[in-house]
Residue frames as qw, qx, qy, qz and C-alpha x, y, z in Angstrom:
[[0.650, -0.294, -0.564, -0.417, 100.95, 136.94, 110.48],
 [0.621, -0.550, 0.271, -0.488, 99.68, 136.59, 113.95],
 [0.035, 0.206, -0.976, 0.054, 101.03, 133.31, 115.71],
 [0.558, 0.065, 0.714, -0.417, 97.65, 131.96, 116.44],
 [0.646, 0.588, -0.115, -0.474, 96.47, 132.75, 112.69],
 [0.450, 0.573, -0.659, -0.188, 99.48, 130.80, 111.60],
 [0.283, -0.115, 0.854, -0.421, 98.72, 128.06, 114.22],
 [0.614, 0.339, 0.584, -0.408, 95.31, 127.71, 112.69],
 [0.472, 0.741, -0.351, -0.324, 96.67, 127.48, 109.34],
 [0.067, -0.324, 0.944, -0.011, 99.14, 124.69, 110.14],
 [0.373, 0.003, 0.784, -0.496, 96.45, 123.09, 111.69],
 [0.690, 0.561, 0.130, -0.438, 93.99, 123.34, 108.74],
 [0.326, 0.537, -0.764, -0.146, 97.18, 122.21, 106.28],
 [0.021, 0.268, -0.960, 0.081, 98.02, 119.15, 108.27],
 [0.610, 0.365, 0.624, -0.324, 93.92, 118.06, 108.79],
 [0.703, 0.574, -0.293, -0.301, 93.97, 118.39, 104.76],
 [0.468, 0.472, -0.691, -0.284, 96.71, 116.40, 104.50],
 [0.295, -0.192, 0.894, -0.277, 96.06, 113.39, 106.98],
 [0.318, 0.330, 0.882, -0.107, 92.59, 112.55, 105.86],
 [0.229, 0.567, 0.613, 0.501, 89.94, 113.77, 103.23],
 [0.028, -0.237, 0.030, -0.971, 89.63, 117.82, 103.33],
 [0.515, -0.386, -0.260, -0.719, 85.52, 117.28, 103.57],
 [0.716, -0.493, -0.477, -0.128, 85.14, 115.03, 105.79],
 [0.657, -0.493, -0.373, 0.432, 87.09, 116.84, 108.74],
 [0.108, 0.131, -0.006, 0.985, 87.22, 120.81, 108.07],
 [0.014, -0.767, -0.597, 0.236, 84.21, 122.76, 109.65],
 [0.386, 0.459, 0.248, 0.761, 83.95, 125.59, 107.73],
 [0.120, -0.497, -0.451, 0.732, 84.43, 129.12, 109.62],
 [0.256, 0.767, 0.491, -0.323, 82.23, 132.16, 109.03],
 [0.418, 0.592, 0.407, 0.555, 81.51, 134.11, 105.88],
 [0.092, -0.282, -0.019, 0.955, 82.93, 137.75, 105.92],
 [0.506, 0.590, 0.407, -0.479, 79.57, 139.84, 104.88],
 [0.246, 0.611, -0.179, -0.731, 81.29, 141.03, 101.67],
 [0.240, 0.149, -0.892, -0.351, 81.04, 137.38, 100.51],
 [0.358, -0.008, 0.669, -0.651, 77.39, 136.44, 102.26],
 [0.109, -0.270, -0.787, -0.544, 75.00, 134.47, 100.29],
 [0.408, 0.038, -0.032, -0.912, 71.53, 135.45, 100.67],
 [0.445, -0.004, 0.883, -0.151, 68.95, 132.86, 100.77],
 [0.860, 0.445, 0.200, -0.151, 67.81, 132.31, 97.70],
 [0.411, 0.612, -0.673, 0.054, 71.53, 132.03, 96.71],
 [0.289, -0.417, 0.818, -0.272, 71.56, 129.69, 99.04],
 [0.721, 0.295, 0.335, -0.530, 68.36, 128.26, 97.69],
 [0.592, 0.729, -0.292, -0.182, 70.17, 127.77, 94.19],
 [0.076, 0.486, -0.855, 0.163, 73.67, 126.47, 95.73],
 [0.621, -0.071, 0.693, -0.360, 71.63, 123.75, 97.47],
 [0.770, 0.499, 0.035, -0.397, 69.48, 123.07, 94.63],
 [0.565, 0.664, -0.487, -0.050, 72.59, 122.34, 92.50],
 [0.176, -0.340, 0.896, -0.226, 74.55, 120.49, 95.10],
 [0.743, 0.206, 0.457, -0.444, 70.79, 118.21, 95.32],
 [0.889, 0.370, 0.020, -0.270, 71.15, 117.50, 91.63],
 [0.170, 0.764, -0.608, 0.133, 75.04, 117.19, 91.77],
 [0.404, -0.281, 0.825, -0.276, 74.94, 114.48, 93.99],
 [0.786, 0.272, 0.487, -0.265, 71.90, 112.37, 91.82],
 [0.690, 0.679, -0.211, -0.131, 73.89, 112.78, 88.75],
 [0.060, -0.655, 0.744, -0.115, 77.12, 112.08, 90.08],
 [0.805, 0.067, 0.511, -0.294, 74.99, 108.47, 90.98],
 [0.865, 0.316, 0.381, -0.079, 74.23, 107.82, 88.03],
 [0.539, 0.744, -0.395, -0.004, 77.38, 108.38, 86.25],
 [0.425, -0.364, 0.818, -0.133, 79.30, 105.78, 88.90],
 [0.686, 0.242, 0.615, -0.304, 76.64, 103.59, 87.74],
 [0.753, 0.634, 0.106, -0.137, 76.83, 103.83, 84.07],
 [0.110, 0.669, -0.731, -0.076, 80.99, 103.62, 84.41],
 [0.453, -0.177, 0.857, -0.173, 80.55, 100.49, 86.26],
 [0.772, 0.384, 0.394, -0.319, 77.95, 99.31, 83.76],
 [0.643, 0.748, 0.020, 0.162, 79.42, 100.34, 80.34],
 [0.609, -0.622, 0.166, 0.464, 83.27, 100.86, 81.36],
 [0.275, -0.136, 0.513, 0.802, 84.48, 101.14, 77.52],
 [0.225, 0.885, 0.341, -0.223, 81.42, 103.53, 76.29],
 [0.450, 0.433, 0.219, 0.750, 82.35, 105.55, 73.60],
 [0.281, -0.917, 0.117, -0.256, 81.07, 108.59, 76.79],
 [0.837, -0.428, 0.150, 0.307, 83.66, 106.83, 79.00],
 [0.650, 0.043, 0.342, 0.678, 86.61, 107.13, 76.05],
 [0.043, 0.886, 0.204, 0.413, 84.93, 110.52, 74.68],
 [0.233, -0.952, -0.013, -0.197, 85.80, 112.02, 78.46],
 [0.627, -0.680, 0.378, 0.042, 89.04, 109.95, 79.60],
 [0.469, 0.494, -0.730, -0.055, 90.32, 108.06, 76.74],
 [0.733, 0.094, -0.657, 0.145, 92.26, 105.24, 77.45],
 [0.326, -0.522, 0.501, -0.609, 92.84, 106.67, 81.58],
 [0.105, -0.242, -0.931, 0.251, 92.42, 103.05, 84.27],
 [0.416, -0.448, -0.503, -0.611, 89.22, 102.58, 85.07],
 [0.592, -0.470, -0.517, 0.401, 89.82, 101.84, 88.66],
 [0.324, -0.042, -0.145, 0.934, 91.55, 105.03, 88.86],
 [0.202, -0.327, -0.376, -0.843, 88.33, 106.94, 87.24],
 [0.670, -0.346, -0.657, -0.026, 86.08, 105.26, 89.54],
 [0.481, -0.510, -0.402, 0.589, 87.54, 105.89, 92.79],
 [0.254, -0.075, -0.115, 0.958, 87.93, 109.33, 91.64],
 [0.345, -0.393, -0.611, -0.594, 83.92, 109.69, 90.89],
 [0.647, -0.455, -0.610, 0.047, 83.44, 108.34, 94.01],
 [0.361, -0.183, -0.236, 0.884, 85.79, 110.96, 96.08],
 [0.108, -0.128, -0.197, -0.966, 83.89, 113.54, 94.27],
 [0.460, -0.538, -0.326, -0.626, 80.36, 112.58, 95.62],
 [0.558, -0.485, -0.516, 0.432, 81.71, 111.90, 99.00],
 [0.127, -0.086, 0.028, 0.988, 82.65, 115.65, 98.70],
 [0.296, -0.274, -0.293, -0.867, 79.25, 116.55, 97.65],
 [0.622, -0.424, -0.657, 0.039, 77.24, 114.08, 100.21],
 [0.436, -0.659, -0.476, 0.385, 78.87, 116.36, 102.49],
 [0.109, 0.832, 0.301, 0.453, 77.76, 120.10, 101.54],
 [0.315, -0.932, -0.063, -0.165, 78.16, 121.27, 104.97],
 [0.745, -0.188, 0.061, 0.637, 81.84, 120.74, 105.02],
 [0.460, 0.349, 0.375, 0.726, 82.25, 124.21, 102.63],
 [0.003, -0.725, -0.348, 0.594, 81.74, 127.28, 103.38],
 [0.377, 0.694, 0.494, 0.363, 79.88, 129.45, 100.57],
 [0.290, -0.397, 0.020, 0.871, 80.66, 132.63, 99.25],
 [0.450, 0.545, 0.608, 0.361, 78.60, 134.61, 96.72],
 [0.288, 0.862, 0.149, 0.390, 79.55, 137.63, 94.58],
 [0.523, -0.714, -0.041, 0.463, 82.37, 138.21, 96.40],
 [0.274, 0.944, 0.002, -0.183, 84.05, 141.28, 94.59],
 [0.132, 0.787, -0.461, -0.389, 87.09, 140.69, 94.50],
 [0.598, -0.110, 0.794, 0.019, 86.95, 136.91, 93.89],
 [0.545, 0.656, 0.496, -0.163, 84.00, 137.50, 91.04],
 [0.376, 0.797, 0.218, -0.420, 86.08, 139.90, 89.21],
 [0.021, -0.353, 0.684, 0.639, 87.87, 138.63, 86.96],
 [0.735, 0.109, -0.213, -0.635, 84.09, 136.74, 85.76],
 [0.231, -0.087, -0.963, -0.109, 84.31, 132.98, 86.93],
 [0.555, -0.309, -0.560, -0.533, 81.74, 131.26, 87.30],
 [0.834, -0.539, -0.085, -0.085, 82.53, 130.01, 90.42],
 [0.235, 0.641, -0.659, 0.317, 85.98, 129.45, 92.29],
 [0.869, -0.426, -0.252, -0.025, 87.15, 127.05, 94.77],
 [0.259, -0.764, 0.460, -0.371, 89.85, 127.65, 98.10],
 [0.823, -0.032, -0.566, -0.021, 90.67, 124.12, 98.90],
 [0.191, 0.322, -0.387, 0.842, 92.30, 126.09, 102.04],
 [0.314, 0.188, 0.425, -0.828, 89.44, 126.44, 104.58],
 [0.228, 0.467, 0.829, 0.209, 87.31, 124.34, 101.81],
 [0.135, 0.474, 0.015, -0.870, 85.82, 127.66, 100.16],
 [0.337, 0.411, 0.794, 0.294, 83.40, 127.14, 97.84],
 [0.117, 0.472, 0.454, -0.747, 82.27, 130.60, 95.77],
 [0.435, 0.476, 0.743, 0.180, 79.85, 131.31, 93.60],
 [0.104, 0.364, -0.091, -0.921, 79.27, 134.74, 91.10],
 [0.555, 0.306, -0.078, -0.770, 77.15, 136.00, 88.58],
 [0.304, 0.258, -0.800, -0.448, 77.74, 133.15, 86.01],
 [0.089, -0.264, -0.959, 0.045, 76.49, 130.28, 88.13],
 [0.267, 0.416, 0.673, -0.549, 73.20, 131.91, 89.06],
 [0.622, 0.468, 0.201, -0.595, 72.75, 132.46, 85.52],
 [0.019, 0.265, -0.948, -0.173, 73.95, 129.40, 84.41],
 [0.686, -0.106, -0.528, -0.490, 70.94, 126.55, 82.97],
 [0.738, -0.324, 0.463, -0.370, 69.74, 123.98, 85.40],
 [0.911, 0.263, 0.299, 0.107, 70.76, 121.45, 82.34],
 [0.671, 0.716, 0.098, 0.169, 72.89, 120.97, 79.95],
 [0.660, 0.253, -0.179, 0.684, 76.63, 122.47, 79.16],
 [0.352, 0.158, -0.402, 0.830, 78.10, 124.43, 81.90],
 [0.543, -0.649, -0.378, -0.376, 74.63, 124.14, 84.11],
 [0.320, -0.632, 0.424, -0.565, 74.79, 124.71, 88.06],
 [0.960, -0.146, 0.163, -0.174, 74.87, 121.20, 88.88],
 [0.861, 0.429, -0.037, 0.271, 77.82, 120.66, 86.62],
 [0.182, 0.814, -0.295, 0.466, 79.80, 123.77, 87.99],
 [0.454, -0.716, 0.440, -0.295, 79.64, 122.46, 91.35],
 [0.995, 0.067, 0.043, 0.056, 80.77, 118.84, 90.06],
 [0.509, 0.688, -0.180, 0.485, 83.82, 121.20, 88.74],
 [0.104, -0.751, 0.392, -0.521, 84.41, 122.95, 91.98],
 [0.760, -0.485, 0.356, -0.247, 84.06, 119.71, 94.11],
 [0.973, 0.205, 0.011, 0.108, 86.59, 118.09, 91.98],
 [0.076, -0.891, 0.094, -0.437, 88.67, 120.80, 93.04],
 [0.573, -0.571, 0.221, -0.545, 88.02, 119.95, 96.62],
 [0.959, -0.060, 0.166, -0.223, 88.22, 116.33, 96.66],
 [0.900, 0.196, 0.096, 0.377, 91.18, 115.56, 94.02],
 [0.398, -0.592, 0.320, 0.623, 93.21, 118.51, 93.84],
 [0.621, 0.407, 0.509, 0.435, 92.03, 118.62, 90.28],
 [0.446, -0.326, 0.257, 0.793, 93.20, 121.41, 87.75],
 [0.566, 0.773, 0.201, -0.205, 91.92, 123.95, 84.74],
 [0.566, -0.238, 0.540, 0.576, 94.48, 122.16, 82.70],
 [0.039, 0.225, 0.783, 0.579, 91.90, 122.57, 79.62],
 [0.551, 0.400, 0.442, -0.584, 88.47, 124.95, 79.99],
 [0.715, 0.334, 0.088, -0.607, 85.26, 123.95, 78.00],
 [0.894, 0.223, 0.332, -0.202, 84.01, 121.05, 76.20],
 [0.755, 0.589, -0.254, 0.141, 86.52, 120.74, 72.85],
 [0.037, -0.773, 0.539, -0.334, 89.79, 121.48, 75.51],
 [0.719, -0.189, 0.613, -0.267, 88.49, 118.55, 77.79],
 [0.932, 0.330, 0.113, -0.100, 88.11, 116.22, 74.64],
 [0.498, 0.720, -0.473, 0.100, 91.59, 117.03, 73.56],
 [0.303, -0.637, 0.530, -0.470, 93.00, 116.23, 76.67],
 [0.849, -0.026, 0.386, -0.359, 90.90, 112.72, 76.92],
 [0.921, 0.302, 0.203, -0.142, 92.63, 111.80, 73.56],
 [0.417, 0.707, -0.486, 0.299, 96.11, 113.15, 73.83],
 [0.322, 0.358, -0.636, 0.603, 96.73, 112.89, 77.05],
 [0.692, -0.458, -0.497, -0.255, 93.96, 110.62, 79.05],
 [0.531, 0.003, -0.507, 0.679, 96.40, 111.14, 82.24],
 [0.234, 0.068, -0.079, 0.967, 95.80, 114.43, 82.52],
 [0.365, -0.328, -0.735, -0.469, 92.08, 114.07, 82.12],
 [0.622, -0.602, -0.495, 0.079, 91.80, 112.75, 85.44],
 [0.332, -0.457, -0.383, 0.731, 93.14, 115.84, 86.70],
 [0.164, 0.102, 0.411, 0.891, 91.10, 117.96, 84.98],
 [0.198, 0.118, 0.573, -0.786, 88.35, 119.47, 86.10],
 [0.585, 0.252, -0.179, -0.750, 86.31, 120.27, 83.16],
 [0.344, 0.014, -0.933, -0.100, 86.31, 116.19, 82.24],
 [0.058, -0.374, -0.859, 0.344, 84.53, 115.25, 85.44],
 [0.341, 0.418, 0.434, -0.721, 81.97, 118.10, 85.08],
 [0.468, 0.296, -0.485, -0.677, 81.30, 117.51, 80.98],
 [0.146, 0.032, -0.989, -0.025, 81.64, 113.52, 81.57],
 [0.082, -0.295, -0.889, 0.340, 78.46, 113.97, 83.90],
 [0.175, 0.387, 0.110, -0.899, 77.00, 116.83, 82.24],
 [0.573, 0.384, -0.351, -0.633, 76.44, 115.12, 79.00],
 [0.247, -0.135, 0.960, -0.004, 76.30, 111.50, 80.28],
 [0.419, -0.127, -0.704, -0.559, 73.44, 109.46, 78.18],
 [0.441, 0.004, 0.568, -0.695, 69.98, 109.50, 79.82],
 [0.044, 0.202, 0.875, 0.438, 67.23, 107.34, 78.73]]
């Protein structure tokens, strides 16, 4: 590895580890074979737009309703302080979109079929087939995916458990683990109660 490459590597390491990844990485340029297009971009926004108003109102409805049977459904028995601040990490991470640099359909990233992936390295954020035909609502929607990938970003969180029955296990065996779990934070706010 070049010395400068590995110079700007340190450098990217030690700004992760001093202070929050988003709020102090500029993200460098997209090789073409990962380029979004603008109406992929159009979509990634979109989702980040509703990512950020849901994410609201699911702070809000911890703080309101802390022992909810949604609350204990996605975390169990997990602190609530802990859950909290980590809610909160996650929409400071989305508040600031332009921290991430996007990728979409990158080949070799895309092919094993996620939906999306995340680089916490260089804050990478990419996206493949799945999410653009993923639901605007509802279980594993584009709003939800990026709640997944910025939890990622933000906490350092894990795919200890995929989908919706994995997360639940997790919440009621082992409510620790939860909070490092990605899928939790993106179901918790996928399927929070609306009125």
């Amino acid at each position: 590895m070049p010395a400068l490459s590995r110079r700007a590597t340190l450098l990217a390491v030690l700004l992760v580890a001093v202070s929050p990844a988003w709020a102090q990485v500029k993200p460098p340029v997209v090789p073409a074979e990962g380029r979004c297009r603008a109406e992929q971009m159009g979509a990634i926004r979109t989702a980040f737009a509703t990512a950020r108003t849901r994410q609201a109102e699911a702070i809000a409805f911890l703080f309101r309703a802390p022992d909810h049977a949604h609350v204990r459904r996605w975390f169990g028995d997990a602190p609530r302080p802990v859950l909290a601040q980590n809610l909160k990490t996650i929409a400071a991470a989305l508040a600031r979109e332009d921290a991430f640099r996007f990728e979409c359909l990158h080949p070799q990233a895309c092919a094993r079929g996620p939906l999306a992936y995340t680089r916490p390295a260089g804050l990478v954020m990419g996206f493949c087939q799945g999410f653009f035909a993923a639901p605007d609502e509802g279980r594993d929607s584009r709003f939800g995916i990026v709640i997944h990938e910025a939890s990622h970003a933000a906490l350092g969180t894990v795919d200890a458990g995929y989908g919706p029955e994995a997360a639940l296990k997790l919440a009621l065996k082992e409510p620790g683990r939860a909070l490092g779990n990605a899928d939790n934070y993106e179901y918790f706010v996928e399927f929070l109660p609306r009125p």
